[in-house]
ZAMARGU-4260 file (C-alpha; in steps of 0.2 Angstrom, whole numbers, plus 5000, padded with zeros to 4 digits):
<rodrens>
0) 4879/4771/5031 | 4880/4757/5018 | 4866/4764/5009 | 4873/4783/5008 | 4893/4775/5005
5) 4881/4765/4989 | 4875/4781/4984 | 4891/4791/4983 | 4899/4778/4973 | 4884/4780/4960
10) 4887/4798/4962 | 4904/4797/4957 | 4902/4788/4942 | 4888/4799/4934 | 4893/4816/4940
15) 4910/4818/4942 | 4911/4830/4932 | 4902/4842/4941 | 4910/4836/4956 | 4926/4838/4947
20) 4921/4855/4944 | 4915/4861/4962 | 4932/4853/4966 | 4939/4864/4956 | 4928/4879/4963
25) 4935/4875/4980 | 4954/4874/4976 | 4953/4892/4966 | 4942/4900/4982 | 4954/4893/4996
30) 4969/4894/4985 | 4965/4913/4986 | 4959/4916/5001 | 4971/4909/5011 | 4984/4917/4999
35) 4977/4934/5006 | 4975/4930/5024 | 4994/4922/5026 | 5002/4937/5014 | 4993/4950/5025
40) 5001/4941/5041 | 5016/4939/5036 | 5017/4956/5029 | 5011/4965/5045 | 5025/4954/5055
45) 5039/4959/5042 | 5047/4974/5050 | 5046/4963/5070 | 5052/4948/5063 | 5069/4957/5053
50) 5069/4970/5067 | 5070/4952/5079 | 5084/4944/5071 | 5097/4959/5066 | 5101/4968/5082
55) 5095/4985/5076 | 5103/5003/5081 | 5091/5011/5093 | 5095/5027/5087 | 5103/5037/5075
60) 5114/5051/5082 | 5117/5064/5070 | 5129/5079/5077 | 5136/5084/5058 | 5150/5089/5067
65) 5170/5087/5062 | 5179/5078/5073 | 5166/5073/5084 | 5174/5063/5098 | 5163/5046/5097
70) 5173/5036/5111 | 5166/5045/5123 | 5149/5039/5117 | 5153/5024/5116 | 5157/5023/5134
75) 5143/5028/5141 | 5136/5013/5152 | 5117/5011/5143 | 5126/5010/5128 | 5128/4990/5121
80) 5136/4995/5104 | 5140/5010/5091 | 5147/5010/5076 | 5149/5025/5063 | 5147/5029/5045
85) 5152/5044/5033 | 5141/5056/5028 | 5147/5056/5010 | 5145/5048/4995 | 5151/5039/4978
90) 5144/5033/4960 | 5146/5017/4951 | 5156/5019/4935 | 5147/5016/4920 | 5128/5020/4925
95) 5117/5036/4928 | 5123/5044/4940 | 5106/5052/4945 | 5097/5037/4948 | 5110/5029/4962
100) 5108/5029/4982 | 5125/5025/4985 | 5133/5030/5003 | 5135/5031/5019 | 5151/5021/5018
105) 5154/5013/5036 | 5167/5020/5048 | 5172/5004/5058 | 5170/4984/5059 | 5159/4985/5074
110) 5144/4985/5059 | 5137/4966/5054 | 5144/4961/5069 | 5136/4970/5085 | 5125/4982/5076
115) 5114/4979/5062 | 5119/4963/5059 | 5110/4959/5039 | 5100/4945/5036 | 5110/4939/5021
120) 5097/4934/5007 | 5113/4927/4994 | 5130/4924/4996 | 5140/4932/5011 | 5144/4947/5022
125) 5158/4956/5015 | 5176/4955/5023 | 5176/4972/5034 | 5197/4973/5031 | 5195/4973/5010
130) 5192/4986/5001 | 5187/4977/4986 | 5172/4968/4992 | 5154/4973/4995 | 5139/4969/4998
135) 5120/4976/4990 | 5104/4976/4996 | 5090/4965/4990 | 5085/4975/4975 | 5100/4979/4967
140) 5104/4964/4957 | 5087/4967/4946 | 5088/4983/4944 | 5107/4983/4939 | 5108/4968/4934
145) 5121/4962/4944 | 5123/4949/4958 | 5131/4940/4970 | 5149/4935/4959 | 5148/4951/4949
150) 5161/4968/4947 | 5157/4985/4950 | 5168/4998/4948 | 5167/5013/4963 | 5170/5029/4957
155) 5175/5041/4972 | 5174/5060/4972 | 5189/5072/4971 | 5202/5076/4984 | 5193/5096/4980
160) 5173/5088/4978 | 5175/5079/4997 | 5159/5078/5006 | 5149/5088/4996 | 5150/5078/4983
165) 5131/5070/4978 | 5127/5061/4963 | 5110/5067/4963 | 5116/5080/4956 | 5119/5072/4941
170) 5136/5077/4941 | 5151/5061/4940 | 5164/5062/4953 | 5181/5064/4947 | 5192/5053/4960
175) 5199/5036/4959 | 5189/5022/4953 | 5192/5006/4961 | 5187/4987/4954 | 5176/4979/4967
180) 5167/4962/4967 | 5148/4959/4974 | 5149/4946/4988 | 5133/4946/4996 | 5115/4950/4996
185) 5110/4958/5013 | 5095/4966/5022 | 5093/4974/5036 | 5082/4989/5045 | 5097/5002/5041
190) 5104/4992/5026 | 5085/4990/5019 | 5076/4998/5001 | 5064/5012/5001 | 5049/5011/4988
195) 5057/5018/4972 | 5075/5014/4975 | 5084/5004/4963 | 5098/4996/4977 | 5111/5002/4985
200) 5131/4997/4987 | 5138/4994/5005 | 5157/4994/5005 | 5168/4989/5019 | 5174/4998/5033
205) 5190/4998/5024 | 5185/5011/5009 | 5183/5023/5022 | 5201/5020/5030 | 5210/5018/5012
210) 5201/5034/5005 | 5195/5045/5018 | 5203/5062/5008 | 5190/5057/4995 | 5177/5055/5005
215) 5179/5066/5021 | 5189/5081/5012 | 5206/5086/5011 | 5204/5097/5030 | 5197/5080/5035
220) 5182/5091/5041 | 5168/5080/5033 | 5152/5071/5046 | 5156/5054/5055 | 5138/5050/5063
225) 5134/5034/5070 | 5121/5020/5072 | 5119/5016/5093 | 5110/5000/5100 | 5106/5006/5118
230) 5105/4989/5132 | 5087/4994/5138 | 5082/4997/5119 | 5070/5011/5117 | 5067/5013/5137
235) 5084/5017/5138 | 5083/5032/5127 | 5078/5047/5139 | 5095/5041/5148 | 5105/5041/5132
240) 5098/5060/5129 | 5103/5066/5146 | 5122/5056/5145 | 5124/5063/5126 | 5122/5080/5132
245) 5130/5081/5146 | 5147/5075/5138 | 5146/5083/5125 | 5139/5101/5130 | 5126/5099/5117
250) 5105/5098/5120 | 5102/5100/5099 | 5110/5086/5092 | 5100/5077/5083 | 5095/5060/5087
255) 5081/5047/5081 | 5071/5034/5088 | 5074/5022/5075 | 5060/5014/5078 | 5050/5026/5080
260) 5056/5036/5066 | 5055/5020/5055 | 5046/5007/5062 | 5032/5017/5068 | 5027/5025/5048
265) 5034/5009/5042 | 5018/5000/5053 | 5007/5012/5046 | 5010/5007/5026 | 5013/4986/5030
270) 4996/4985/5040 | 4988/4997/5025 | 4994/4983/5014 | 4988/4968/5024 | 4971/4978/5027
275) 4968/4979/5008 | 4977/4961/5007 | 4961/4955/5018 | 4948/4964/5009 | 4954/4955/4995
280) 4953/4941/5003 | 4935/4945/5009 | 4931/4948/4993 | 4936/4931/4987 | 4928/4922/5002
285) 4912/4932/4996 | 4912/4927/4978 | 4915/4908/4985 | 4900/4910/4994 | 4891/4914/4979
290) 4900/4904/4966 | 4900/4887/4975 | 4886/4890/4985 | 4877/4890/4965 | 4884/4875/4962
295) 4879/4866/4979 | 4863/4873/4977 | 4861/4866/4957 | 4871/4849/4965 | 4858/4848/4981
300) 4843/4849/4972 | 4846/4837/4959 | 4852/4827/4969 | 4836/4828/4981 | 4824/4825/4968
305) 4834/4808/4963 | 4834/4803/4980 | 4813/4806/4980 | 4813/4787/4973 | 4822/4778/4989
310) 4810/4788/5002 | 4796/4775/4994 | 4806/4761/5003 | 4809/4769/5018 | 4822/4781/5017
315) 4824/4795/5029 | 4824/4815/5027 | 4839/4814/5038 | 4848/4798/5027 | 4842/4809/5011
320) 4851/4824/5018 | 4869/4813/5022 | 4867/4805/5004 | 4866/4822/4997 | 4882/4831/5007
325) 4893/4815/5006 | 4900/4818/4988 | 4901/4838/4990 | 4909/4835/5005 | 4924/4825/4998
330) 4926/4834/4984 | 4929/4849/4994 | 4941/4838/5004 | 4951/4837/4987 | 4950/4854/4983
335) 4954/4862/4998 | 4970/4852/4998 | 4974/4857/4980 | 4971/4876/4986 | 4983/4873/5001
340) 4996/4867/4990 | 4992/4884/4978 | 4993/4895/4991 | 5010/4888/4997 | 5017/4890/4979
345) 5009/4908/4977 | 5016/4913/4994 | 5033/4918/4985 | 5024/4933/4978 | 5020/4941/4997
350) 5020/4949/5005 | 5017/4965/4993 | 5024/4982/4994 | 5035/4990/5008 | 5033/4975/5017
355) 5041/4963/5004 | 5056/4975/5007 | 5058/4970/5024 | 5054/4951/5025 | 5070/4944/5031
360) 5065/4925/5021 | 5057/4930/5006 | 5051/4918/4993 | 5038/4902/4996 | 5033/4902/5016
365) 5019/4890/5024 | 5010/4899/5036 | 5002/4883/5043 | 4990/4891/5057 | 4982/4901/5041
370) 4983/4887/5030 | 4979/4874/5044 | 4963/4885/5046 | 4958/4886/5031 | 4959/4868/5027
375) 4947/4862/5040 | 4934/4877/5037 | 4933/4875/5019 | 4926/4855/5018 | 4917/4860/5033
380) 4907/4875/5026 | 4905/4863/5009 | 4897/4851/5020 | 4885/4865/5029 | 4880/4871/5013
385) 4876/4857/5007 | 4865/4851/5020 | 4855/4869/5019 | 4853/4867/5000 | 4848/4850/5004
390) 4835/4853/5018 | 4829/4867/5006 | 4827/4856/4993 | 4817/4843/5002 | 4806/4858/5012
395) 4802/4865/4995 | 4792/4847/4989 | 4783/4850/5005 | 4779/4868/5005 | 4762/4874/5001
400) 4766/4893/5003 | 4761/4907/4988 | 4777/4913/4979 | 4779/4929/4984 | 4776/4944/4970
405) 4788/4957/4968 | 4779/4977/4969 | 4789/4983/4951 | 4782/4968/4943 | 4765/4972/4946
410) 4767/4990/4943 | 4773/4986/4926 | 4757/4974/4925 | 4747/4990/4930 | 4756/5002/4917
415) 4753/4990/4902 | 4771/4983/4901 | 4774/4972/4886 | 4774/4954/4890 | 4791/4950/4886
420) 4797/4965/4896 | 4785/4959/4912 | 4788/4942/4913 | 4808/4947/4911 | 4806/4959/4925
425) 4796/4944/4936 | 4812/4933/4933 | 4824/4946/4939 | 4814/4951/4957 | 4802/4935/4959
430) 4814/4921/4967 | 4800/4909/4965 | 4799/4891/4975 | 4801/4876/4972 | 4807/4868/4956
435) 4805/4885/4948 | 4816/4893/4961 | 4828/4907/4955 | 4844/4912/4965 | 4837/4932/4964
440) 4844/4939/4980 | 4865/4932/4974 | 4859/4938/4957 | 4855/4957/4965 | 4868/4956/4979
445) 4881/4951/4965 | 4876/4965/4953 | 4877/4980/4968 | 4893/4970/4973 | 4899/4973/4956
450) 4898/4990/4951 | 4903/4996/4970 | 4917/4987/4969 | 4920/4994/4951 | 4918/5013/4957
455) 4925/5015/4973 | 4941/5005/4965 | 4941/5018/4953 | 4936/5032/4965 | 4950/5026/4975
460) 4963/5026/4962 | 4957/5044/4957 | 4964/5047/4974 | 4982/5039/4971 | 4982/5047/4954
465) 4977/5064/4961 | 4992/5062/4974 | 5004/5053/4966 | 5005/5070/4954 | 5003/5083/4966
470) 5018/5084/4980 | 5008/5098/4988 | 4997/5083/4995 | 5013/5080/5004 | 5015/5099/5008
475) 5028/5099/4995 | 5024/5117/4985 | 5042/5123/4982 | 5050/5116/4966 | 5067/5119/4968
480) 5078/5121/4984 | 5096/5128/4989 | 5109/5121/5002 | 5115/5139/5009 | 5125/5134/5022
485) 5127/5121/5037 | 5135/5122/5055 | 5130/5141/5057 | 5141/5147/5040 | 5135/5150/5022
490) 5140/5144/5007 | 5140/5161/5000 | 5130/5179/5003 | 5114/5171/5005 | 5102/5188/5007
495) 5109/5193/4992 | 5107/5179/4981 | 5090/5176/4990 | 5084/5194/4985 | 5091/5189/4964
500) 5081/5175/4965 | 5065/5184/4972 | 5066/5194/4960 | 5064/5182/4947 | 5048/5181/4937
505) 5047/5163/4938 | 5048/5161/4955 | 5031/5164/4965 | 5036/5160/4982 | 5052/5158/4992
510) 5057/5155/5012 | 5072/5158/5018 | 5072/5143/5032 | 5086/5141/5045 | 5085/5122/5052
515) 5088/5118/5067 | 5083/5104/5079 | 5074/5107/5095 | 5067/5092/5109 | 5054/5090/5118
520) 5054/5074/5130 | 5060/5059/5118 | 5054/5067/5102 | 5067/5077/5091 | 5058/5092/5080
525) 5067/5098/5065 | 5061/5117/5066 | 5061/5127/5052 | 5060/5147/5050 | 5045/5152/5037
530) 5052/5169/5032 | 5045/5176/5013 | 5059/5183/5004 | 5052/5198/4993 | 5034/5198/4996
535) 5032/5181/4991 | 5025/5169/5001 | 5027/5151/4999 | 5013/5142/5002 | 5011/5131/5016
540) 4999/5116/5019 | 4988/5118/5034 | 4979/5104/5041 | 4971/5113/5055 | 4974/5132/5060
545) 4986/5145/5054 | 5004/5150/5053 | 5013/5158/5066 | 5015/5175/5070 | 5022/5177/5088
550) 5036/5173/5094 | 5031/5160/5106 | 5020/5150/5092 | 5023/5135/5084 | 5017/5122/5069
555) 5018/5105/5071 | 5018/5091/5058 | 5004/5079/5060 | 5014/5066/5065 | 5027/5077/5077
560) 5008/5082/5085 | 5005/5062/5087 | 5019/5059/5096 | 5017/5075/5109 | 4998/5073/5110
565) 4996/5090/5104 | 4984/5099/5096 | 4979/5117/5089 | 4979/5127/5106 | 4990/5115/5116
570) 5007/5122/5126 | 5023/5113/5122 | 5039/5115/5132 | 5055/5115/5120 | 5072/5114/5122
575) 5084/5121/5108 | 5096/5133/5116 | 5105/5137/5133 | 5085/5139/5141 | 5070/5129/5136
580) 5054/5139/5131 | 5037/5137/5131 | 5027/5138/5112 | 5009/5138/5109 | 5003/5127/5095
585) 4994/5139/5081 | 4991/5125/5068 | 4997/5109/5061 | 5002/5106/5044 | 5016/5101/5035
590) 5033/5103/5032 | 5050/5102/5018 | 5055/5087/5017 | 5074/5085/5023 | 5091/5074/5025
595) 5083/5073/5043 | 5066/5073/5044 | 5052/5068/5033 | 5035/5079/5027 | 5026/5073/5040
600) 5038/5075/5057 | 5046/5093/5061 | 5038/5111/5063 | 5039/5126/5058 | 5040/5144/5068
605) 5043/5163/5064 | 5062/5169/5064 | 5059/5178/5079 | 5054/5162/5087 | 5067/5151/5081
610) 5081/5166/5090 | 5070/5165/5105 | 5070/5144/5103 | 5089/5142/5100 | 5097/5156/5109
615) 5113/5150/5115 | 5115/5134/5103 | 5130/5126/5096 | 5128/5137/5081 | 5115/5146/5072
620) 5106/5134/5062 | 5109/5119/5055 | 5107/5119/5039 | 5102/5137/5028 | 5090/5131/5014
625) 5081/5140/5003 | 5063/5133/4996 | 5058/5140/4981 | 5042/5139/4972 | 5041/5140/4953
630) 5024/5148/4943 | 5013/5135/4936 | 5019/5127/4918 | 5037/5135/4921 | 5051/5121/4913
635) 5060/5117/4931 | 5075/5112/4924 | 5076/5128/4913 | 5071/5138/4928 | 5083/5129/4937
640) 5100/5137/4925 | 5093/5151/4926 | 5092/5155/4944 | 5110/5147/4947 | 5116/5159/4933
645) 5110/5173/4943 | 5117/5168/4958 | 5133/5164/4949 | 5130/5185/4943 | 5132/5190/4960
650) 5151/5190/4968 | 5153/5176/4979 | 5137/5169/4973 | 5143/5154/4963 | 5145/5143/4978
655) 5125/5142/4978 | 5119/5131/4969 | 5100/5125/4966 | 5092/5109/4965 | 5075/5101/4960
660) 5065/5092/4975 | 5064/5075/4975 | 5048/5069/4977 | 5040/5065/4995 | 5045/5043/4997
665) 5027/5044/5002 | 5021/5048/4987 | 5029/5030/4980 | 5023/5021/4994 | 5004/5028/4990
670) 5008/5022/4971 | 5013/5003/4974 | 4996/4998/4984 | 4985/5007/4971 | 4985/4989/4963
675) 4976/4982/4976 | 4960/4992/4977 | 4958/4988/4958 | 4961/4968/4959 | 4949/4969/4972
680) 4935/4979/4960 | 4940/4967/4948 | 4935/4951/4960 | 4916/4959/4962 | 4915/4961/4946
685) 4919/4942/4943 | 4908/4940/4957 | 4894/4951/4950 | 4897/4940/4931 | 4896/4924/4941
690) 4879/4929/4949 | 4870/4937/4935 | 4878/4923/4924 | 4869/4909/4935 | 4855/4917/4937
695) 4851/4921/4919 | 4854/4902/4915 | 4846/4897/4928 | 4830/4905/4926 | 4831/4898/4907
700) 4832/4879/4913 | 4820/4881/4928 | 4805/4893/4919 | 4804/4884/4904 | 4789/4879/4906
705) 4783/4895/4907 | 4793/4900/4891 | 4785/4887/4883 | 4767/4890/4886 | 4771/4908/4881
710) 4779/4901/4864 | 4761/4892/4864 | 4753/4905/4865 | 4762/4915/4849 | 4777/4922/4858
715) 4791/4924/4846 | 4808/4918/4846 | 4814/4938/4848 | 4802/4940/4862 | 4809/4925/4869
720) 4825/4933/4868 | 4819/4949/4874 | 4814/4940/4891 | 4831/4935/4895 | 4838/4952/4890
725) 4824/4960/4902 | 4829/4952/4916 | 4847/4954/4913 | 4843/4973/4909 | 4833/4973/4927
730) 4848/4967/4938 | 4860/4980/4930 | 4848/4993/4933 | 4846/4989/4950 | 4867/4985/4953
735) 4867/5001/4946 | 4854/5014/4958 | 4860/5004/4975 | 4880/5003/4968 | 4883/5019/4961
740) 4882/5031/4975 | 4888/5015/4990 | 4904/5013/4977 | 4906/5033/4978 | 4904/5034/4994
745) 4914/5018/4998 | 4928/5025/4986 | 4929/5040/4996 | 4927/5034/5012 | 4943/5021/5009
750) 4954/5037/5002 | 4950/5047/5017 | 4957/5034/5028 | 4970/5031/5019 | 4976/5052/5018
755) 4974/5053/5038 | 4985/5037/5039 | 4998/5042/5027 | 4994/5056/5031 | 4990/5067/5016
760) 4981/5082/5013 | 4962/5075/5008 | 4956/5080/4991 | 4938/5072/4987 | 4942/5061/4972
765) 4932/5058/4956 | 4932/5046/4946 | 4923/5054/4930 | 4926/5041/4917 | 4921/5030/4928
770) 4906/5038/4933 | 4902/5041/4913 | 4905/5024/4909 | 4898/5015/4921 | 4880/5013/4918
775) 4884/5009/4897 | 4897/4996/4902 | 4884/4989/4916 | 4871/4987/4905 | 4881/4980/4889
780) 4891/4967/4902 | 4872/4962/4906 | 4866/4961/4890 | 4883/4949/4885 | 4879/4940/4899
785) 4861/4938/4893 | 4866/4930/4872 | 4867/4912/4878 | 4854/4910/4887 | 4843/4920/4877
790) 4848/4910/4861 | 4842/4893/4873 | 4825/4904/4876 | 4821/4907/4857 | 4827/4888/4853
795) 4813/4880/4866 | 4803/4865/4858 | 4785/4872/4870 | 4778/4852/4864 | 4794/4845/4871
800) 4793/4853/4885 | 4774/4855/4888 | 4773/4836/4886 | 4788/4835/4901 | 4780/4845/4912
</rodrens>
């Protein structure tokens, strides 16, 4: 031990600098690992960990019913709280009033108190009894630029806009405005943000009491719905169903599984993100591997063949091998614990995505398992590798075995190759032994690494592209909508002003659907009617199968299939009216997106089916909405006037008014993990630098002999060069016949995953720049790579040298 603790000390003094560096190498590779692996768990666990502290609603009852008498709800003995809120909405004075998701003003005190009780993120919960304080959720105060201590002013509808009022329209309200003050930043699984929203407002209980004409409508006939945390949580649910429609007469109101409705999709895009998180962090582990492992390699062997001088008196292979892994070892130690302390301070930028809108503590976190791991493996796995690089070293003095001959090589031999371009191609495939060793197989392994990761990132992002601009991915073809009517009465004489519109020649398709909600078990299907108006089809988005045409058939979402266990074929037992009926599932495939149900949850069924389904209901539909789909390069807003003046030409007409879809919120959650398949690329391609880099440097210092009796022989100072940019040329080449069609099919692959998950109608993407430049930009990086070391080549002194060797 004294000896090795003697030798370290030397080794500290006249290479700290390389130690210094490896150090280095170590804190950026577990600084980054470990920032992946801990934002991936703590990401995954977002949604349990706010869902564990908050005391969620378990469901969502929605009956969009006047008057609807909750107390009677309320008492039912599974239930453990309620609490309603206003299905109406306000604007904030002074900004666009497009943009803003304010509403859903709360109906009594029992919310933040035994409902959905916010994690509060800055200052405090609002007072329930004051009208002039609210709270806003967590990514309000960027986007508006106010915060916790700030005004807003609330701009309510008119007495005569009431609960139709919606700012999306673009329209301002005309009804009081009242001076409110931001008190708190709040979060919660109801009171949460959605990818693309700016914020919201939360006002008091109070606004709803003080203004409820404004809000609820002059008749006092707007919707009270309501937020229900059951006592046995979702097992209590099939209960729940049964009690609400037994008091209440009603088997179609619609309810949600909160968790289910939310959590469940909500699961789906956090555990995307921490999959991608951790092939990042892969990726990074990877390029450690390669990066540090170069520099143990280059430390080992040095320091093995200093070392040769103390086996004369009697040192050991085994004390050789400590003396050489002592100093790697502790530097490793020092870097890894600069890397923890970088990942704890990089922590305050996870977790990423949706999941950084649910964390209930976000900024720095210490994930000490993770960290704790990751501290111990990295000095350990130092220490490993420096023992193999060592051993290695030593094994090479003794080993007497031919180096082996790479099969291109000697082919160029055979076909006459220029020397430069032979002994280049030697240097790229030939790994050598001994002291002439070169690292060939990071070198190749980096290179493929490279340009896979480069195209299936781009591949992958042709994906996201493709569907980030296509809503029909979604099954989102119609481009403008109606709200006909709700509760069973139209807002005017819809077959009429259907029939106007039809008629149009910028509309190509157009469904007339009645929406209604039917049951089946626990889960609630928003049902729509798929009924052509004038000969023109809408088109629908099949997954599997077709439409229905009989009564007794049905469509189902993909994820409304899931959760029956249904597929193309299958029998389903519904329950929508006064009887429930049997359907037979003719295809899946998507749906509109609605107030209720997303693209991916709901069905659709012919009219006769939907009379045969909800004979004997509450009312006759839900909501009347039409779906109307616009001819390629029509001006939607344009289109959009003139349809609602021809409505507006028909009498009675003028109470229809048209809308353009918003886009699928799926579409934005696809969007915000695009960036992760691209830093990824980006990693292998510093990987893929770092290997080719080394190896090309490497091959200078260790073959220079062989350079040098080339030299000797007349080899000129461009054909010096040319030796280097040959064997840079090589690695490319081969990165670029095993990467291209792994990265494309990788790239693929990813995105296929990623539509079933989402899901998404699969489109093969294709990356065409990317498959156009790759191959120029592969062998120009090379090339680049390649101008040092060929400018130390062409500078070689062969007397210097020879008279070394």
């Amino acid at each position: 031990m004294r000896i090795i603790a003697a030798w370290t000390r030397l080794e500290y003094q006249r290479r700290w600098r390389s130690l210094a560096a490896l150090a280095l190498l170590v804190a950026l590779a577990t600084a980054t690992v470990l920032t992946a692996a801990a934002g991936a768990r703590r990401g995954q666990t977002a949604l349990d960990r706010l869902w564990a502290r908050t005391l969620p609603a378990t469901v969502t009852v929605l009956p969009n019913q006047p008057h609807f008498d909750w107390s009677r709800i309320r008492a039912l003995p599974e239930v453990s709280a309620l609490t309603t809120f206003a299905v109406a909405k306000f604007a904030l004075d002074g900004y666009p009033v497009a943009t803003q998701n304010n509403g859903l003003p709360p109906g009594d005190s029992q919310v933040f108190r035994t409902i959905e009780r916010p994690v509060v993120l800055q200052g405090r919960l609002l007072d329930p009894g004051r009208v002039d304080e609210v709270d806003v959720t967590a990514l309000f105060p960027g986007n508006y630029g106010k915060g916790v201590g700030d005004t807003l002013t609330l701009h309510l509808p008119s007495l005569k806009q009431g609960q139709y009022y919606d700012p999306s329209s673009g329209l301002p309200p005309r009804g009081p405005k009242i001076r409110v003050r931001i008190v708190g930043v709040i979060r919660s699984p109801w009171f949460s943000d959605s990818p693309g929203s700016l914020g919201g407002v939360v006002p008091s209980p109070a606004l709803l009491t003080h203004y409820r004409a404004n809000l609820m409508g002059v008749r006092d006939d707007g919707f009270i719905n309501a937020l229900v945390r059951l006592k046995g949580g979702s097992a209590a649910i099939p209960r729940f169903r049964a009690d609400l429609a037994r008091v209440t007469g009603r088997s179609d109101i619609d309810e949600w599984d909160n968790f289910a409705t939310f959590g469940d999709p909500t699961r789906k895009v956090t555990g995307y993100e921490a999959a991608c998180l951790l092939a990042f962090g892969l990726a990074a582990l990877a390029a450690a591997f390669f990066l540090v492992g170069q520099s143990i390699a280059r430390y080992a062997s040095a320091t093995v063949s200093d070392l040769q001088i103390l086996r004369a008196p009697g040192m050991t292979p085994r004390q050789a091998t400590a003396a050489a892994c002592a100093a790697p070892f502790l530097a490793a130690v020092v870097g890894a614990t600069v890397g923890i302390a970088g990942a704890v301070v990089a922590s305050a930028w996870t977790p990423i995505g949706m999941a950084s809108l649910l964390e209930p503590h976000p900024g720095i976190s210490a994930d000490w398992l993770i960290l704790g791991i990751g501290w111990a493996a990295a000095p350990l796995l130092v220490l490993a590798g420096s023992a193999v690089a060592a051993v290695a070293a030593l094994a090479a003095g003794r080993s007497q075995r031919p180096p082996r001959r790479s099969v291109f090589a000697a082919a160029a031999a055979r076909a006459g190759a220029p020397v430069p371009v032979l002994i280049g191609t030697r240097f790229a495939l030939e790994p050598g032994r001994g002291r002439s060793a070169l690292p060939v197989r990071p070198a190749l392994m980096g290179a493929i690494a490279g340009v896979l990761g480069v195209l299936a990132a781009f591949t992958f992002s042709a994906g996201v592209t493709d569907a980030a601009a296509n809503p029909a991915r979604f099954g989102q073809t119609h481009q403008l909508e109606s709200y006909i009517g709700e509760n069973g009465q139209d807002f005017g004489p819809a077959g009429p002003v259907l029939r106007r519109v039809a008629a149009s020649r910028d509309v190509t398709g157009l469904d007339d659907a009645r929406v209604a909600v039917a049951q089946s078990g626990q889960v609630s299907i928003t049902t729509y009617t798929y009924e052509p108006v004038g000969g023109k089809r809408l088109p629908v988005v099949l997954t599997t199968g077709r439409l229905p045409t009989a009564p007794d058939e049905i469509v189902l979402a993909p994820t409304t299939a899931g959760q029956l266990h249904a597929a193309t074929g299958a029998t389903i037992r519904l329950t929508g009216g006064a009887h429930p009926v049997t359907v037979r599932v003719s295809g899946l495939g998507f749906v509109p997106e609605g107030a209720h149900n997303e693209y991916d949850s709901g069905a659709w069924v012919t009219p006769a089916g939907y009379d045969r389904l909800f004979r004997g209901a509450h009312y006759g539909f839900k909501y009347h909405v039409a779906l109307i789909g616009l001819r390629p390069g029509t001006n939607v807003a344009a289109a959009e006037h003139r349809l609602s003046a021809a409505a507006a030409s028909i009498k009675g007409g003028g109470g229809v008014f048209f809308g353009v879809s918003p886009p699928p919120g799926a579409m934005l959650v696809v969007k915000d993990v695009a960036v992760l398949p691209l830093a990824l690329g980006a990693f292998l391609v510093l990987l893929a630098v770092g290997a080719v880099g080394h190896a090309l440097a490497t091959a200078v210092h260790r073959r220079r002999g062989e350079l040098a009796i080339l030299r000797a022989l007349g080899t000129t100072r461009l054909q010096s060069r040319l030796v280097v940019v040959t064997q840079a040329s090589v690695l490319a080449a081969v990165g670029l016949a095993v990467g291209v069609p792994l990265g494309f099919a990788v790239g693929r692959f990813i995105w296929r995953l990623v539509a079933q998950s989402a899901p998404l109608a699969y489109h093969p993407p294709l990356a065409v720049w990317a498959l156009v430049l790759i191959a120029p930009l592969a062998f120009l990086a090379a090339n680049l790579l390649a101008v040092w070391p060929g400018q130390r080549a062409a500078r070689l002194r062969s007397a210097q040298v020879l008279r070394a060797e």
